[in-house]
C-alpha positions as a Markdown table, in Angstrom:
| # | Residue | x | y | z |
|---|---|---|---|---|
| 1 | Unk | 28.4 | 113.4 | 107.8 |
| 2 | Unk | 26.0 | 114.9 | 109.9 |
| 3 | Unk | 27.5 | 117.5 | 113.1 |
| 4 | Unk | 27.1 | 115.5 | 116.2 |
| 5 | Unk | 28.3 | 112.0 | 114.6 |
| 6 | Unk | 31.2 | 110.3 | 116.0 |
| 7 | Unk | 34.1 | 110.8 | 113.7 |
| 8 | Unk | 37.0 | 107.9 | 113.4 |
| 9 | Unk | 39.7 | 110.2 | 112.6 |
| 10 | Unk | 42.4 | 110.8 | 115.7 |
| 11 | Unk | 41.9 | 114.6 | 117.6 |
| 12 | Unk | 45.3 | 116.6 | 116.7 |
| 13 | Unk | 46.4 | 119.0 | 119.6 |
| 14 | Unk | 48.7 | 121.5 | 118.8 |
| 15 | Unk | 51.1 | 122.9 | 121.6 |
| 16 | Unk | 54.0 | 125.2 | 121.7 |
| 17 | Unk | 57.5 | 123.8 | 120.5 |
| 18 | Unk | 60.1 | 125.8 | 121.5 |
| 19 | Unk | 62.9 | 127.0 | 119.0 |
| 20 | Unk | 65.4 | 124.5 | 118.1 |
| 21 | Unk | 69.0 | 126.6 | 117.6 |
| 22 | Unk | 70.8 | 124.4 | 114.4 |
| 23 | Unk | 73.8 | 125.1 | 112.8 |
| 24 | Unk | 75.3 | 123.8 | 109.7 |
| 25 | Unk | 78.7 | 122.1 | 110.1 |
| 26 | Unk | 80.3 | 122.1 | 107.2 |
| 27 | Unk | 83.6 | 119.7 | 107.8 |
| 28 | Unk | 86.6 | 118.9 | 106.0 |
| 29 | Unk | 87.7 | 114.8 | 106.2 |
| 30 | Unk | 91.1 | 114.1 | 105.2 |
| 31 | Unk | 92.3 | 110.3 | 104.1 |
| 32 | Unk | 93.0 | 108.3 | 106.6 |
| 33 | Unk | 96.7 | 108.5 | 107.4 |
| 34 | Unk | 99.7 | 105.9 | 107.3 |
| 35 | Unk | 97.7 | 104.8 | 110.7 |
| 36 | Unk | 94.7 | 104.8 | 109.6 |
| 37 | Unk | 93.8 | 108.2 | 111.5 |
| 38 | Unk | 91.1 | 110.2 | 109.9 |
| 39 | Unk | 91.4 | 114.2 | 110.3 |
| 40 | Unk | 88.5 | 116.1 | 110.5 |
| 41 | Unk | 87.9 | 120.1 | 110.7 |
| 42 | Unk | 85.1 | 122.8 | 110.3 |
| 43 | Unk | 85.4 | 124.9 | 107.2 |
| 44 | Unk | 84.6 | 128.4 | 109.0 |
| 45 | Unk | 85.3 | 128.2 | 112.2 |
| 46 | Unk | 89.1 | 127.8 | 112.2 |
| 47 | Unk | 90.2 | 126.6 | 116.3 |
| 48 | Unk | 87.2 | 123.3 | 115.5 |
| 49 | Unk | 89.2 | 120.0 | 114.7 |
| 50 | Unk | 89.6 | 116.6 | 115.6 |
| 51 | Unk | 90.3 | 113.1 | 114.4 |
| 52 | Unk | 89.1 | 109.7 | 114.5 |
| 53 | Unk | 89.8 | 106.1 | 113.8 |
| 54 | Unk | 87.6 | 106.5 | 110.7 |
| 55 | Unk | 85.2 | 108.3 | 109.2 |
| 56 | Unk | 81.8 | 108.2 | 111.7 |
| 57 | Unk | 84.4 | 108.9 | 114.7 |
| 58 | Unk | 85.9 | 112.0 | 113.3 |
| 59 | Unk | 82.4 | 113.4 | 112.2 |
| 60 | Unk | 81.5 | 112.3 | 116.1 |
| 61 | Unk | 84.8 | 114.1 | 117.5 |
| 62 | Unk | 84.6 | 117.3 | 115.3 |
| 63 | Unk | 80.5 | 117.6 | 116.1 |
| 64 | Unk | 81.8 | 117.8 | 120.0 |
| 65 | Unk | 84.4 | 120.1 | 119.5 |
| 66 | Unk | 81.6 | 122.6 | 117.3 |
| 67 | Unk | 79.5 | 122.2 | 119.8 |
| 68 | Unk | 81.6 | 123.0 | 122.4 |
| 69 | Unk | 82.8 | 126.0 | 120.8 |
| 70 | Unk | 79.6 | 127.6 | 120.1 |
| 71 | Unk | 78.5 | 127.2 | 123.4 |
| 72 | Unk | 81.2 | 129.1 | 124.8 |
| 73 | Unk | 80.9 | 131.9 | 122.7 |
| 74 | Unk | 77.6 | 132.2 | 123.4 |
| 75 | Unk | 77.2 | 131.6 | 127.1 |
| 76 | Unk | 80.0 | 134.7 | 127.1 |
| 77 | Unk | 77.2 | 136.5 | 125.1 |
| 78 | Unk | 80.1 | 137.0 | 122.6 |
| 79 | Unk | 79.9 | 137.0 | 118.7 |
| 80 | Unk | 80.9 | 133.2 | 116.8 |
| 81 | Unk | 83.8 | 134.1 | 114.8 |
| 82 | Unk | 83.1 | 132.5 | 111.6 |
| 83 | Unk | 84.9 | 132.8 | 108.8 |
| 84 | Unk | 84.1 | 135.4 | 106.2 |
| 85 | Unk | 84.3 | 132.6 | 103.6 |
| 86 | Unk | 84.9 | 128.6 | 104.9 |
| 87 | Unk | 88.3 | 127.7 | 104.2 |
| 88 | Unk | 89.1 | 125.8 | 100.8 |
| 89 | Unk | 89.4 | 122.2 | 101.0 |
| 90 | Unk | 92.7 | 120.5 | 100.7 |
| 91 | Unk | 93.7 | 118.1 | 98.2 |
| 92 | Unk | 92.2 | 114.9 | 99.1 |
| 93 | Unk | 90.3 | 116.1 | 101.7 |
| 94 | Unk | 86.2 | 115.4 | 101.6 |
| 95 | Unk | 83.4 | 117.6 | 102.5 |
| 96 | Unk | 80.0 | 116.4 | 104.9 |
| 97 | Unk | 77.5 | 118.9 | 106.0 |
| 98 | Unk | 76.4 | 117.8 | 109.8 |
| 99 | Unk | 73.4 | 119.8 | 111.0 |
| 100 | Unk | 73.5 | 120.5 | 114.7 |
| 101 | Unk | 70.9 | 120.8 | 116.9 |
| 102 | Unk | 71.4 | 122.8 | 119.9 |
């Protein structure tokens, strides 16, 4: 193709994306209780837990509470205090890994 021809392919811009902050929530699900509850609860980060009426509403309820928890550490400016290893699972209980975004 000669220089000066009109081309049919689309013009790509590039522009700056800022940094997107993600976190990998690793969560603990237990089996749904006598009620049909469903526990839910981050492996390293010990005060994050929640429940739900099934699975997808734990995983929801637990995301909050992460989220919420790492935002207040770090609009203090203090330190997240993971755990040095994520807690074992208990018996029954079933592992998802939910990336957050921040």
């Amino acid at each position: 193709m000669a220089s000066g021809e009109p081309t049919n392919r689309p013009e790509h811009t590039v522009r700056e994306v800022p940094d997107v902050l993600v976190y990998n929530c690793h969560v603990y699900l237990s089996p749904p209780d006598e009620r049909g509850i469903v526990r839910s609860r981050a492996a390293s980060l010990v005060e994050v837990f929640a429940e739900g009426r099934n699975e997808r509403d734990a995983l929801r309820n637990v995301v909050q509470q992460f989220k919420a928890a790492i935002s207040r550490y770090t609009s203090r400016g203090e330190s997240i205090p993971w755990l040095a290893e994520a807690s074992p699972p208990q018996p029954g209980e079933t592992q998802r890994f939910v990336p957050v975004h921040f």
